[in-house]
LUMRO-787618 format. One record per residue (C-alpha): residue number from 1; residue in three letters; y, x, z. Coordinates in nm, 4 decimals, padded with zeros to 6 digits. Layout:
BEGIN
[NUM; "Ala"; [Y; X; Z]]
...
This chain:
BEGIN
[1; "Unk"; [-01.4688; -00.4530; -00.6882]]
[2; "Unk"; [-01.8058; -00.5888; -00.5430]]
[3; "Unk"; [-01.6619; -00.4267; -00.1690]]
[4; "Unk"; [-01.3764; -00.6748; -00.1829]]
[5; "Unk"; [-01.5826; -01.0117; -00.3064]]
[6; "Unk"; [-01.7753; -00.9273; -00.0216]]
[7; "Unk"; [-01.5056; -00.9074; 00.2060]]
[8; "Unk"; [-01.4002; -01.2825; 00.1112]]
[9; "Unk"; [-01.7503; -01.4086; 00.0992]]
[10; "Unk"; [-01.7751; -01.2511; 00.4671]]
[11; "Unk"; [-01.4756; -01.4301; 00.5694]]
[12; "Unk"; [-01.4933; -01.7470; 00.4128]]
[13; "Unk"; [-01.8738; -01.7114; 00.6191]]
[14; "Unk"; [-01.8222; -01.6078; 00.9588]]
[15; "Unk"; [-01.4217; -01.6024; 00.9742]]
[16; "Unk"; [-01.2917; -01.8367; 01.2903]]
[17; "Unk"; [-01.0321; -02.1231; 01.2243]]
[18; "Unk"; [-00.7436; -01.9264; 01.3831]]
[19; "Unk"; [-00.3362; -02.0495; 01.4099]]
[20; "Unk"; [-00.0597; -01.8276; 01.3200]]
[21; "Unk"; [00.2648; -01.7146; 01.3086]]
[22; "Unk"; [00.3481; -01.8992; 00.9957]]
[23; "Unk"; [00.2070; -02.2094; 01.0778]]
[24; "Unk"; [-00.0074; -02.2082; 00.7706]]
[25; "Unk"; [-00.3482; -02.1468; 00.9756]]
[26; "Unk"; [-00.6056; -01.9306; 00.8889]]
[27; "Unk"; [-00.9311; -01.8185; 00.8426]]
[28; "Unk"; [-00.9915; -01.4377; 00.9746]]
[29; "Unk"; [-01.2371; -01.1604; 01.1107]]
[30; "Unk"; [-01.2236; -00.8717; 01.2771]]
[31; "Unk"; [-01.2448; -00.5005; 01.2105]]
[32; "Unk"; [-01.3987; -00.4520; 00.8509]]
[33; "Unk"; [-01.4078; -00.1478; 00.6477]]
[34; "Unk"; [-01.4439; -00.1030; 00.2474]]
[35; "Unk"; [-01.4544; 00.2416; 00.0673]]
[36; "Unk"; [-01.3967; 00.3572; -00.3377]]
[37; "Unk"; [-01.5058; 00.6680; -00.4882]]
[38; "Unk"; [-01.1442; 00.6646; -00.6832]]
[39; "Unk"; [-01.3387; 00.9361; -00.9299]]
[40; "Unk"; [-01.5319; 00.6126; -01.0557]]
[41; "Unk"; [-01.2050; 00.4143; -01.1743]]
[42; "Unk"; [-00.9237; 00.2914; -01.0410]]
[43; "Unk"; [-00.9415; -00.0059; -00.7464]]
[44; "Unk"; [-00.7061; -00.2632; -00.9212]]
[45; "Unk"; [-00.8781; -00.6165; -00.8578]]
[46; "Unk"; [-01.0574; -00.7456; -01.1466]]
[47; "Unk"; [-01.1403; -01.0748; -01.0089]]
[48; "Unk"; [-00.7966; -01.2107; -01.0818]]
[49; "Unk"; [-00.5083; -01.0651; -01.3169]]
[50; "Unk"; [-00.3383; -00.7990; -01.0386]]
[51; "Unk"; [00.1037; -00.7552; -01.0498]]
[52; "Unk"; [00.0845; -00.4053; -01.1375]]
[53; "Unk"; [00.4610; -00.3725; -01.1823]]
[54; "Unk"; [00.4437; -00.4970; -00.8467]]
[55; "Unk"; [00.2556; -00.2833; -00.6785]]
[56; "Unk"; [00.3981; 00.0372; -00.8527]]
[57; "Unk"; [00.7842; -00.0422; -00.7711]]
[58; "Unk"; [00.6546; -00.1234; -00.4216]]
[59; "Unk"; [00.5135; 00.1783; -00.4014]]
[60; "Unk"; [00.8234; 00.4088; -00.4977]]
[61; "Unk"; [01.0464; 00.1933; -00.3044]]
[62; "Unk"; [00.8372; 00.2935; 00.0144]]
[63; "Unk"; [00.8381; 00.6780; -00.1021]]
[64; "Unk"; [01.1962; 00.6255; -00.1874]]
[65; "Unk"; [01.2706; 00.5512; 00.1917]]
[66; "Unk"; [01.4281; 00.2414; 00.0613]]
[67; "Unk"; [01.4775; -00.1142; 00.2613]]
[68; "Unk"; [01.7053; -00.2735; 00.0866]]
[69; "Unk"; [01.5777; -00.4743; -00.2118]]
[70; "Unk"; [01.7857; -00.4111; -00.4899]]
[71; "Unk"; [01.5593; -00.1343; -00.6411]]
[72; "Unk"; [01.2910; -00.3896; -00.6421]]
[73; "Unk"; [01.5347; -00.6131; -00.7866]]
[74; "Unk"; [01.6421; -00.3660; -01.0451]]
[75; "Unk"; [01.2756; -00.4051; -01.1831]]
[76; "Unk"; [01.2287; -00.7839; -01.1408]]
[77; "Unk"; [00.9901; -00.7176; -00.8379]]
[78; "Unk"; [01.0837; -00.9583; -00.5939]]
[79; "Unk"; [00.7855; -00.9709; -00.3206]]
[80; "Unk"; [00.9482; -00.8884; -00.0389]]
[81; "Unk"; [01.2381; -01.1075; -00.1197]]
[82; "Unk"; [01.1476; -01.4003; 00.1238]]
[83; "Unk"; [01.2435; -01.1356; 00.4469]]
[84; "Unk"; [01.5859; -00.9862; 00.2854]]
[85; "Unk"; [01.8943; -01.0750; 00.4857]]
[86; "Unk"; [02.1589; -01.2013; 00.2281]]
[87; "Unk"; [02.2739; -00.8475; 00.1978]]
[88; "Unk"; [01.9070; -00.7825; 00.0905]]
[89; "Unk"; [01.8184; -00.5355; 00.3825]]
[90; "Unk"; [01.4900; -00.5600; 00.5636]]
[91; "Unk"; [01.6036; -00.3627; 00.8578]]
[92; "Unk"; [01.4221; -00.0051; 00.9024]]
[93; "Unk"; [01.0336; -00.1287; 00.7527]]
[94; "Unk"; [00.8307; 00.1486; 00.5525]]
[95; "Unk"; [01.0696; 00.3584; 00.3891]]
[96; "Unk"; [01.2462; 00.4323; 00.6687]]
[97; "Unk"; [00.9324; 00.5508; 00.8932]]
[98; "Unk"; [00.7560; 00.7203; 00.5886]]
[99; "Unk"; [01.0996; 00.9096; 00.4827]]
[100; "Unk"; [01.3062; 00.9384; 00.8200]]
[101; "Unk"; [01.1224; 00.8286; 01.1249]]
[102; "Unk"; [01.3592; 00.8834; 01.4332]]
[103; "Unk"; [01.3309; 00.9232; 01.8030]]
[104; "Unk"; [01.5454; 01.0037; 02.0615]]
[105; "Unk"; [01.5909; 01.3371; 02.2423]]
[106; "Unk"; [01.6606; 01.1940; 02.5853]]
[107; "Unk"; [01.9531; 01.4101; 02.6247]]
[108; "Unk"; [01.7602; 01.7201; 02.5445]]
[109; "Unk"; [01.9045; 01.7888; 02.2464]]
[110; "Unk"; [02.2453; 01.5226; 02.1265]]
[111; "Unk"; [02.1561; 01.2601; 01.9088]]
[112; "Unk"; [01.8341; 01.1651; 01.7423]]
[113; "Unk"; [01.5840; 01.3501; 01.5566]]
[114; "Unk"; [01.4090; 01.2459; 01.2174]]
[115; "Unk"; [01.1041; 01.3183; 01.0697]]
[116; "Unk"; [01.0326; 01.3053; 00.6890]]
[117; "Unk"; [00.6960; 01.2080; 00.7270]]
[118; "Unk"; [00.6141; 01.1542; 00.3962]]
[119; "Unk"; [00.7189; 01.5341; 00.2729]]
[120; "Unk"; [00.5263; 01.6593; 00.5676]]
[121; "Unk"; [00.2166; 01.5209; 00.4958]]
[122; "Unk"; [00.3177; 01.6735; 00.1396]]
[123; "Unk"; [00.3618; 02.0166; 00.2965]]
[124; "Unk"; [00.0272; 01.9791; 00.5268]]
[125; "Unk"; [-00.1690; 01.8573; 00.1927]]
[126; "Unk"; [-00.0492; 02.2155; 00.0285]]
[127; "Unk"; [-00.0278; 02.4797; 00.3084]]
[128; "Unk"; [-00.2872; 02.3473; 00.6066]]
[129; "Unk"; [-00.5270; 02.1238; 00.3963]]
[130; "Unk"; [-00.7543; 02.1615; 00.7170]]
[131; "Unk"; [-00.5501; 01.9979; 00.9019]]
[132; "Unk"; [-00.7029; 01.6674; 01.1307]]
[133; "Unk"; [-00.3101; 01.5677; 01.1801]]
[134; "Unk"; [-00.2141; 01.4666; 00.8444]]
[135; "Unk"; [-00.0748; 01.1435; 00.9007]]
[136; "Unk"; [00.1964; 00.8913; 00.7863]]
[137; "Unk"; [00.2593; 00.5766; 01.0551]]
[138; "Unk"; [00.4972; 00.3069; 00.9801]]
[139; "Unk"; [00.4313; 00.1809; 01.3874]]
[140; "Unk"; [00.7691; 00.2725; 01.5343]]
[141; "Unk"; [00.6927; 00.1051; 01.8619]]
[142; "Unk"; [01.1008; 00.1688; 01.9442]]
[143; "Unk"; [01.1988; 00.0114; 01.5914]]
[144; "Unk"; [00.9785; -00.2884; 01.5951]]
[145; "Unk"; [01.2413; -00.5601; 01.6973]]
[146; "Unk"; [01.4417; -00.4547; 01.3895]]
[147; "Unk"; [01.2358; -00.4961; 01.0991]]
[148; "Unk"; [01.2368; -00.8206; 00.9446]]
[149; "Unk"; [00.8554; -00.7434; 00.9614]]
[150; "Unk"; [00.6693; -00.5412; 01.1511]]
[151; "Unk"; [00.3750; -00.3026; 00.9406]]
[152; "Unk"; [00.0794; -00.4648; 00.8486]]
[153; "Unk"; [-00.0281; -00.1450; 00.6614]]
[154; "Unk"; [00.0359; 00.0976; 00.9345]]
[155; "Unk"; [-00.1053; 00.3912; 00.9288]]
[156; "Unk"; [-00.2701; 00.6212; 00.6751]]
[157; "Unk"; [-00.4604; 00.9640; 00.6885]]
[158; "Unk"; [-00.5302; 01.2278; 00.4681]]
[159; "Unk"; [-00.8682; 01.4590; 00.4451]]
[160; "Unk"; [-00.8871; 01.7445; 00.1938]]
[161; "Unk"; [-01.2324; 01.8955; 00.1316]]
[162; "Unk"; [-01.4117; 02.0368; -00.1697]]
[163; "Unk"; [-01.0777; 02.0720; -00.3601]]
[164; "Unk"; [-01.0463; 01.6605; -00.3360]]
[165; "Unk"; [-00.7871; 01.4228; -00.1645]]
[166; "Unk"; [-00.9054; 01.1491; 00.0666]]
[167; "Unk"; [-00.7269; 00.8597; 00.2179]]
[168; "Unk"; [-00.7860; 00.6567; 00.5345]]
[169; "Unk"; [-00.5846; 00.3663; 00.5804]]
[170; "Unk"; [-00.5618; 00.1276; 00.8766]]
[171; "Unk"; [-00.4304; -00.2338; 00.8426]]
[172; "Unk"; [-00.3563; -00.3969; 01.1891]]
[173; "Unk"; [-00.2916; -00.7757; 00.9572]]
[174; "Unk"; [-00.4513; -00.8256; 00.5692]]
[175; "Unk"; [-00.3806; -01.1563; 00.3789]]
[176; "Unk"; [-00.7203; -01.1120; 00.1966]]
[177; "Unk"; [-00.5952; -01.3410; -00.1411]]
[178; "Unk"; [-00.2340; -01.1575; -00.1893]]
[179; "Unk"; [-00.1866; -00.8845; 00.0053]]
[180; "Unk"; [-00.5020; -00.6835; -00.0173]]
[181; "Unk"; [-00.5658; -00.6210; -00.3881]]
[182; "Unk"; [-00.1983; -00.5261; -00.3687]]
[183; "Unk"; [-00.2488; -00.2482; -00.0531]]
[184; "Unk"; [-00.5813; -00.0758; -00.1952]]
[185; "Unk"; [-00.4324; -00.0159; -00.5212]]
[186; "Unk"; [-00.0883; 00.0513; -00.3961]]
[187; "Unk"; [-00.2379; 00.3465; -00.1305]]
[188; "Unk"; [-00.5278; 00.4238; -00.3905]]
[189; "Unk"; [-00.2110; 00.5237; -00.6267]]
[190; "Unk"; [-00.0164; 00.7401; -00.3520]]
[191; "Unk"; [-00.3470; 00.9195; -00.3003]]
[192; "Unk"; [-00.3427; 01.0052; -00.6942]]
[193; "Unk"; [00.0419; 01.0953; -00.6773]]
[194; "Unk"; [-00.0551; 01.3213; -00.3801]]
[195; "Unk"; [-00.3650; 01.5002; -00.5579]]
[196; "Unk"; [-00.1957; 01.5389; -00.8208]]
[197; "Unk"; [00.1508; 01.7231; -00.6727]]
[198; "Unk"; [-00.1126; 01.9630; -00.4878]]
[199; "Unk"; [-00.3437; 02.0121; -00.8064]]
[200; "Unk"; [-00.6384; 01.7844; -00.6353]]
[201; "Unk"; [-00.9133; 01.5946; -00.7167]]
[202; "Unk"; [-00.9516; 01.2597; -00.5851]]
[203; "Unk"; [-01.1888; 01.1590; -00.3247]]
[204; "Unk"; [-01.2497; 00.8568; -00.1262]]
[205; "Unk"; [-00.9940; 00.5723; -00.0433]]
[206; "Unk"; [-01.1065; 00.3910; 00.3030]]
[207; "Unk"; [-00.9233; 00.0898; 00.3846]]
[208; "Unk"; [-01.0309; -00.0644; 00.7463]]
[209; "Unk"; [-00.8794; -00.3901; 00.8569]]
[210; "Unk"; [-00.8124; -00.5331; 01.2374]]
[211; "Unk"; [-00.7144; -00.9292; 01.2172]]
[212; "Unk"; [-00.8272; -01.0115; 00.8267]]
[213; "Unk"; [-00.7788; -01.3286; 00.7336]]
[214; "Unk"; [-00.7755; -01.6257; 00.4462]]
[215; "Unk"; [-00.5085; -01.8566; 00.4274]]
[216; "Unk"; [-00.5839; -02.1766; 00.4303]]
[217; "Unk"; [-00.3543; -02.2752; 00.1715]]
[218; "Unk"; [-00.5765; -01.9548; -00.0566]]
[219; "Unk"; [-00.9470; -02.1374; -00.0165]]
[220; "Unk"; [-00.9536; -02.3356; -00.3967]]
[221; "Unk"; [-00.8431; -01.9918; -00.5044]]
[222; "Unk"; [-01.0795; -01.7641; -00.3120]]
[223; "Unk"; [-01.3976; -02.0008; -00.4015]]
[224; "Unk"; [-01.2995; -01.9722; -00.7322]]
[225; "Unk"; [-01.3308; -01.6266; -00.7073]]
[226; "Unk"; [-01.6682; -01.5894; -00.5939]]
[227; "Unk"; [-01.7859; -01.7640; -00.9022]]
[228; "Unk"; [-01.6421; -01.4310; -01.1478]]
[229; "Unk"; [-01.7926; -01.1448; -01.1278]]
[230; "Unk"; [-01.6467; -00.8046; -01.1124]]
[231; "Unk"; [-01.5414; -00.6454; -01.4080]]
[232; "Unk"; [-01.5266; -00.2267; -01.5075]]
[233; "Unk"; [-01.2648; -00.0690; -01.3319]]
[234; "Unk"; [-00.9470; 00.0601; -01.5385]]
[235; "Unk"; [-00.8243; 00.4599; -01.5223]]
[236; "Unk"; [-00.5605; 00.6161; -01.3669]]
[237; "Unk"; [-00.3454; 00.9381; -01.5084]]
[238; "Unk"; [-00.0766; 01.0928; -01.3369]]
[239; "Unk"; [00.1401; 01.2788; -01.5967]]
[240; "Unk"; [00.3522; 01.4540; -01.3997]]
[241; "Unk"; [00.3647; 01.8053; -01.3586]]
[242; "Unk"; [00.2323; 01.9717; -01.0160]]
[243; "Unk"; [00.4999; 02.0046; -00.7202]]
[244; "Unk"; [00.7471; 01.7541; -00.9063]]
[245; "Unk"; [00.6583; 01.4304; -00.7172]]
[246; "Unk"; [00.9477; 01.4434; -00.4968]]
[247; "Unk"; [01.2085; 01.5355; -00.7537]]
[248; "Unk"; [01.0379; 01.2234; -00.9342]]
[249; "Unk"; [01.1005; 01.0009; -00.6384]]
[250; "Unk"; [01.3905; 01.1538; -00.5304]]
[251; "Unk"; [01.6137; 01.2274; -00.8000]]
[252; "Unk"; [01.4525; 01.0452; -01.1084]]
[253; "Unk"; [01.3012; 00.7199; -01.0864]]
[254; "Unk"; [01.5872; 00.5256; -01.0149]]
[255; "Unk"; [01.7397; 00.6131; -01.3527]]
[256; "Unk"; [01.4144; 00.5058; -01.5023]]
[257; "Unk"; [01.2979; 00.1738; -01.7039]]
[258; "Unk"; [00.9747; -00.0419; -01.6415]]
[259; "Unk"; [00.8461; 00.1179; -01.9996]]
[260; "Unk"; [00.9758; 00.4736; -01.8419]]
[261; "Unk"; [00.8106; 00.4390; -01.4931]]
[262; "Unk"; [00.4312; 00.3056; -01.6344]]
[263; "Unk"; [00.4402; 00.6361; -01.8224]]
[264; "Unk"; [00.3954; 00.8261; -01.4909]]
[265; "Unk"; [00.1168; 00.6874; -01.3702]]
[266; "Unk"; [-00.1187; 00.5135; -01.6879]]
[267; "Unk"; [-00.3120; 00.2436; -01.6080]]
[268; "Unk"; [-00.5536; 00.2573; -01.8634]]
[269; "Unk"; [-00.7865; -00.0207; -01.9625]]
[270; "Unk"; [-00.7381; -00.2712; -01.7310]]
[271; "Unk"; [-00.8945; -00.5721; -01.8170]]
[272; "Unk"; [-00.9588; -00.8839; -01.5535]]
[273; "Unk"; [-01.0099; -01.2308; -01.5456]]
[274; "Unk"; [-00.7242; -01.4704; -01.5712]]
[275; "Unk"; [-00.4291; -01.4764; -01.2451]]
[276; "Unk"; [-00.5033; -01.6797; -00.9727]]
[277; "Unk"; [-00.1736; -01.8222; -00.7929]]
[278; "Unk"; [-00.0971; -01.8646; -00.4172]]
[279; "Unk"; [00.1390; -01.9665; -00.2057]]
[280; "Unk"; [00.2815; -01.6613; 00.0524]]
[281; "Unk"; [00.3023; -01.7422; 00.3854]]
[282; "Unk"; [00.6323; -01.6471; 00.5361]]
């Protein structure tokens, strides 16, 4: 994980003392770009001790077209807690643009239409792997004013070539101490659950950032991190069966325990230095 300590070294360098919507004030650059060979291990952050449960639930919650939390709950995830309404809903944030992005049909045709972008991009992976359009964007410019936050993580590609999956995501807003080792591995494991459904290899994940950004309240932590360095990367096996993600996600993985789910996708070998804790900024 050499690409991300450089990342926070480059920040905590050249970023600009910036204010923000929280208040907190930050650190932050703009437009930076990392890239893993996922062949050569897995991209879970080795400089500090990474919430794996986390970022797996997280992950099938989006694919689940969820936005309420209780699924989370359900696994003692509760990250996205701190922007629940006391019913628990989040209004319509990732799941509903991955699994059911709608539009109107001004008048052509009555009502709304919905997309399921995330079964698309399933479809395109299988049947028009040459495709330059496989995309899934959470940036519902009409649905915006409803989430109770708008995408930071907003817009991913997909590249198949030389029987191998690629990914390409775009983050408009990265929180370089929390939120980042959660998004590569979280989109670095939905590129493995795609390969995988369409019998692929795994290529390249790309992650390229707009506004990136330290906390201030995340400095101790961050310089502490630049004095560890990286560790091997762990594995990751998918042991599900070709074309059975979505009956997985769908149908399955609600019924499932923590010691169930891991099962599905092994994490194997991960070994990192000790946790480093930090305040979010809400």
């Amino acid at each position: 994980m050499q690409q991300y300590k450089d990342l926070v070294q480059d920040v905590l360098d050249n970023g600009i003392q910036s204010e923000d919507r929280t208040g907190t004030g930050t650190k932050s650059v703009f437009g930076r770009q990392i890239r893993f060979d996922l062949e050569k291990g897995f991209p879970l952050l080795t400089l500090k001790n990474t919430f794996w449960k986390g970022v797996f639930v997280e992950l099938l919650w989006f694919m689940r077209g969820d936005t309420n939390i209780q699924f989370l709950h359900n696994h003692n995830v509760k990250i996205w807690d701190e922007w629940a309404d006391k019913n628990g809903n989040l209004g319509p944030v990732y799941g509903k643009q991955w699994r059911n992005w709608s539009y109107p049909t001004n008048g052509l045709i009555k009502g709304n239409l919905a997309v399921d972008q995330l079964e698309t991009a399933i479809s395109q992976i299988k049947n028009n792997p040459n495709s330059r359009r496989i995309i899934i964007s959470a940036w519902n410019v009409g649905e915006l004013d409803f989430m109770a936050l708008p995408p930071c993580h907003m817009m991913v590609q997909f590249y198949v070539r030389g029987g191998k999956l690629s990914c390409h995501l775009y983050q408009r807003s990265a929180d370089l101490f929390l939120g980042v080792p959660f998004n590569i591995a979280s989109y670095a494991l939905l590129t493995h659950f795609l390969a995988n459904d369409a019998g692929l290899g795994v290529g390249d994940f790309v992650h390229t950032f707009g506004d990136l950004h330290i906390y201030n309240n995340h400095m101790d932590q961050c310089q502490e991190m630049m004095t560890r360095d990286p560790l091997p990367l762990p594995g990751m096996r998918i042991t599900l069966q070709k074309n059975n993600l979505m009956l997985f996600i769908d149908h399955q993985c609600h019924k499932m325990s923590w010691d169930e789910l891991q099962k599905v996708a092994l994490l194997e070998n991960y070994k990192p230095h000790s946790g480093l804790k930090g305040e979010v900024a809400v």
